[in-house]
C-alpha angles and dihedrals in degrees: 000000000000132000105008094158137128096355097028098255119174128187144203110228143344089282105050083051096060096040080057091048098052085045089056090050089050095053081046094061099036083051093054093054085045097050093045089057097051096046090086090061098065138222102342096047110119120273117217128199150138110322125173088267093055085094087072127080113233096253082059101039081052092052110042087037113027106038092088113083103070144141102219096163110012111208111238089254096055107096133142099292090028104183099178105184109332119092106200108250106230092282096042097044115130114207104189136199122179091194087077100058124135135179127196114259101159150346105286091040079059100045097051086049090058094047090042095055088064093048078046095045087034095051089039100051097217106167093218121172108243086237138024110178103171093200099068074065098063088230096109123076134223127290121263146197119232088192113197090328100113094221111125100129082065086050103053097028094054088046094062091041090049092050092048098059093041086059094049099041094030087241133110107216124183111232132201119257089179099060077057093046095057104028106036108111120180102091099315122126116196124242081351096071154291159155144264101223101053090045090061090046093051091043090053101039094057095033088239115183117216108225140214120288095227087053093046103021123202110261096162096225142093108280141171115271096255082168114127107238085221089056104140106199129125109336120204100237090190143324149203126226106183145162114239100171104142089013111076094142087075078061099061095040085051093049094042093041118039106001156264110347137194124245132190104229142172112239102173083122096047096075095091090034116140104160148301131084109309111209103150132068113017119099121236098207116132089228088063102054103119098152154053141224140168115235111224104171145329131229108218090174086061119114082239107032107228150176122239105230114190103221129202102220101096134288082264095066120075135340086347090313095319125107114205111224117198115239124233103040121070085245113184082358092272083149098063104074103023109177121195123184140200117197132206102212118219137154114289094223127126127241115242145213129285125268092051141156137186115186118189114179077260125022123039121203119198121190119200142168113245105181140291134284127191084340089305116128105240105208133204138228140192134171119200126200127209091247094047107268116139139179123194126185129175122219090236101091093351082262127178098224094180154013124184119198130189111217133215082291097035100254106146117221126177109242099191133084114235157100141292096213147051100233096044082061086046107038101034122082090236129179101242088273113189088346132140098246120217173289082286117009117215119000146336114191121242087006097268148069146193130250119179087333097309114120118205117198115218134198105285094223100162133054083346085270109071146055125240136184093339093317138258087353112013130160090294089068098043122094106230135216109253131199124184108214103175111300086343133096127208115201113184137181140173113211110194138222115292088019102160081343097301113141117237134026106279111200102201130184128179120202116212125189150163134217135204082240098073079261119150100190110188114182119185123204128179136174128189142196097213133029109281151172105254122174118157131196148147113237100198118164113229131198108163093197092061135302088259097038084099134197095323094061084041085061096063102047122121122236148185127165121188110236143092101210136029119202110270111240141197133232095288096043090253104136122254100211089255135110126219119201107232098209105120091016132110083249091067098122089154102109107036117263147174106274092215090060091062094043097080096121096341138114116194106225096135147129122241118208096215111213089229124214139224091253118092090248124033113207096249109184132002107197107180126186103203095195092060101024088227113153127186114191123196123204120171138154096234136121084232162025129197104218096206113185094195092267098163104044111106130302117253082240086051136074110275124233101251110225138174110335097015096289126149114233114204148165113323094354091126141021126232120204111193119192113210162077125338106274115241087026097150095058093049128064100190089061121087109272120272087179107115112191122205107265097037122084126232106222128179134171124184117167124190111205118202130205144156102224097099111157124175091242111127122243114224119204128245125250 
């Protein structure tokens, strides 16, 4: 063994040694000319010395480092201000303009950059903090060491991703780069190279989830992709990808205002770096990135304004791991490929296999398989509570196939309409029963809208005119992906540009679960990449008095809905824009009464404008069944609910729909109760907005709470 010394170097032989020793010279001698350049900056210029990679020459340095950021097949959709799925709110639009890119060349080019990003930040009256550090937030990992493994553009991607979703759950997560390292397609390759910007787009575009780093630990190599496909981690929900040569300042807004970012660099200079703002000597040409860094902050009261870049070459490299960049001048061309995320967080377990159970003293979780569709396993799942109650959905639809519910003397009874097969949801022309409902729930006149000028046409699916629930196959005939996390289940589904005619990909998951409580909990969350129409809903079918009880036990159910006015409608139910108050009307739900007494000539297919409260969930609808003292309670954060008393379901004089146990399901023999948006939204400014724009997130939660208390006391409603 020769030469272990400072860095703890060790080589082979004599003549390895000396090689080492002449490279050394060599970085001696480099580090002495950078050095001498920086010594006019002061204090705060960058120092360069002798580092652990100073054994290597710079071809080699350049080889075995800085391979590793590379476009090697660009997607059609990857040009030079590449914005893939995230439209700038007000304060984050980037309005760029290539004509106005610079690139350092030399010191005074540098200087005037600086001085010209506060006359930007200045004209522009950004109200930017002077500093942003992320790390003071908890929100940034640890530094890592990518070793000879030439992934970089993982490293610096995942960490973004990881401190996305820290900032949005609270919680600082370790993921996995090499999940990314051996699975990520696109172009990337691996320990061999990559880029930033490909690997979001091929995270987004096959709503790949980023797991957790214990489950996938780092190995530094090539590997085989041993990911499950039905992962759920963290999921990119969109991403930019932008030149901002010429507009830092877009930088600065995106790292005070939303968070850490990825850049593409060149860090052939970097190889003697021991700290200090480095503002000299490192070419910002795009051809020269060959390299890639997380942004974590930036100091605007330092002598030399910088950025704080996370590296991924060790905590002994560097400022602890951290090189400074100084701001305003394109230095080492980190404002060439800028990359911002938004996350959807989700739990980083892994699916499993069917049969399954998970028993808690509580709660018990069965996974089964149900069937196939279009080649496409359809999966099961049922909770099971400790008094009896139950809850199954299917992945197909997202449909909630049954609900099973004791009453005052313990008899179960299912109080949803359904089926007890696969084929009888695929083949049959049902009417959404029990489905997630999307991408937009109830109805949109004349089948299309209008967006920024642009008009999309929909599937006309009523009356050949309109548009209805997402059209001829919406959400409720789509096999989703599904993901156990606990007693939880993740059902996810990208529905992609032009879907049913909606603009932009929508990446949509819905959360079920059950509570020991009698509790079914549903959360919605969507992400686009272009501005849409969303408008999520479940349209179970509920009879309280049992799925085949039909429309005479309907009848004399109890009801109040909390809400004073319901949205005035056409002919065709399509709203008018108009309210109507519902005090003296048959739509006066707001002292519970029998539903049978308010049917005389009237078929509930309304929305109901819900007077919201300041909780996080209003107590939306109470529907009791005194016979069997079953309640169910619905509580939702949504404008509206569409009260639905069955009315297209077959005519007595007409075949029934036969459902689960042989049992013919017709006209008013159950009730629906869809949380959501105003219909017909889009067409009507004074609604609450159904417009979702690429960097927001579309949440809902709606939970529908069972019990078998039902007493034929009114409910009055609150002022």
């Amino acid at each position: 063994m020769y030469g272990k010394g400072k860095f703890s170097q060790s080589y082979a032989n004599l003549q390895e040694y000396s090689t080492r020793f002449q490279h050394f010279v060599s970085s001696y001698r480099e580090i002495q000319k950078l050095n001498a350049a920086s010594r006019d900056s002061g204090s705060s210029g960058a120092k360069y010395g002798l580092t652990k990679l100073s054994d290597m020459s710079q071809s080699e340095f350049k080889e075995i480092h800085l391979s590793d950021e590379k476009v090697s097949k660009a997607p059609k959709s990857y040009n030079k201000n590449w914005n893939h799925g995230r439209e700038m709110s007000d304060t984050l639009r980037y309005d760029m303009d290539p004509g106005n890119s610079t690139h350092h060349k030399d010191r005074s080019g540098g200087n005037k950059a600086n001085v010209n990003l506060y006359i930007n930040i200045r004209t522009k009256r950004v109200a930017l903090p002077m500093t942003v550090d992320w790390r003071t937030k908890g929100i940034i990992g640890p530094v890592r060491n990518q070793g000879l493994c030439g992934a970089c553009w993982a490293f610096s991607t995942v960490g973004v991703i990881e401190a996305m979703s820290a900032i949005e759950t609270g919680k600082l997560e370790t993921l996995s780069v090499q999940e990314v390292i051996d699975c990520a397609k696109l172009g990337n390759k691996g320990c061999a190279g990559g880029d930033i910007c490909l690997l979001l787009d091929w995270l987004l575009t096959s709503s790949t989830g980023v797991g957790i780093d214990k489950e996938y630990p780092l190995s530094l190599t090539n590997g085989v992709c041993k990911a499950n496909k039905t992962t759920a981690g963290v999921k990119v929900a969109s991403f930019t990808c932008d030149d901002f040569v010429g507009s830092e300042n877009k930088i600065l807004e995106a790292l005070a205002i939303h968070g850490p970012v990825a850049v593409a660099v060149n860090a052939l200079t970097w190889q003697h770096y021991l700290g200090g703002v480095i503002q000299f000597h490192c070419s910002g040409s795009p051809a020269d990135l060959n390299h890639a860094v997380e942004l974590v902050g930036y100091d605007l009261t330092a002598e030399v304004p910088y950025y704080i870049a996370k590296n991924s070459w060790g905590k002994d490299f560097g400022n602890g791991g951290y090189i400074y960049l100084a701001i305003g001048s394109n230095i080492c061309g980190l404002a060439n490929e800028v990359a911002t995320v938004v996350v959807i967080p989700t739990s980083c377990s892994v699916d499993v296999p069917t049969p399954y159970q998970l028993i808690t003293e509580m709660v018990k979780l069965i996974v089964e398989d149900f069937g196939v569709h279009q080649e496409k396993k359809v999966k099961k799942f049922t909770w099971t509570l400790a008094n009896g109650f139950s809850l199954s959905a299917i992945s197909y639809g997202a449909i909630v196939q049954a609900i099973k519910v004791p009453d005052r003397y313990g008899i179960r009874k299912d109080v949803v309409l359904g089926f007890d097969d696969l084929d009888s949801y695929v083949s049959r022309n049902t009417p959404y029963l029990g489905a997630a409902v999307g991408r937009c729930a109830n109805r949109i006149g004349h089948a299309s809208f209008e967006i920024d000028g642009n008009t999309y046409g929909l599937a006309k699916n009523v009356a050949k005119e309109h548009h209805l629930h997402g059209g001829l196959v919406g959400f409720d005939k789509m096999v989703w992906e599904s993901t156990v996390d606990q007693s939880k289940v993740i059902f996810s589904y990208l529905s992609k540009d032009g879907e049913e005619g909606y603009p932009g990909d929508l990446l949509t998951n819905i959360t079920y679960e059950v509570t020991d409580d009698g509790c079914f909990h549903v959360e919605f969350i969507a992400t686009t990449t272009k501005k849409t129409v969303v408008n999520l809903t479940n349209h179970s079918y509920f009879n309280l008095a049992g799925h085949d009880a039909g429309s005479e036990e309907l009848y004399n159910h109890l009801v109040y809905i909390n809400a004073d006015r319901i949205t005035e409608t056409n002919s065709d139910s399509i709203p008018t824009g108009n309210f109507i108050n519902v005090q003296g009307t048959p739509f006066d739900f707001t002292k519970e009464k029998r539903l049978g007494d308010s049917m005389s000539g009237n078929l509930f297919d309304d929305n109901f404008c819900v007077n919201l409260g300041k909780e996080d969930l209003t107590l939306v609808s109470r529907v009791t069944h005194s016979l069997s003292g079953r309640v169910l309670e619905v509580y939702s954060d949504q404008p509206g609910v569409q009260f639905y008393t069955a009315n297209f379901l077959p005519l007595p004089s007409e075949e029934a729909l036969v459902g689960k146990d042989s049992v013919g399901y017709r006209r008013h023999g159950a009730f629906c109760l869809e949380t959501q948006k105003y219909p017909d939204a889009v067409h009507h400014k004074n609604f609450p907005s159904a417009i979702l724009v690429p960097g927001q997130i579309y949440r809902h939660r709606v939970m529908y709470k069972f019990s078998d208390k039902g007493t034929v006391e009114p409910v009055v409603a609150s002022a």
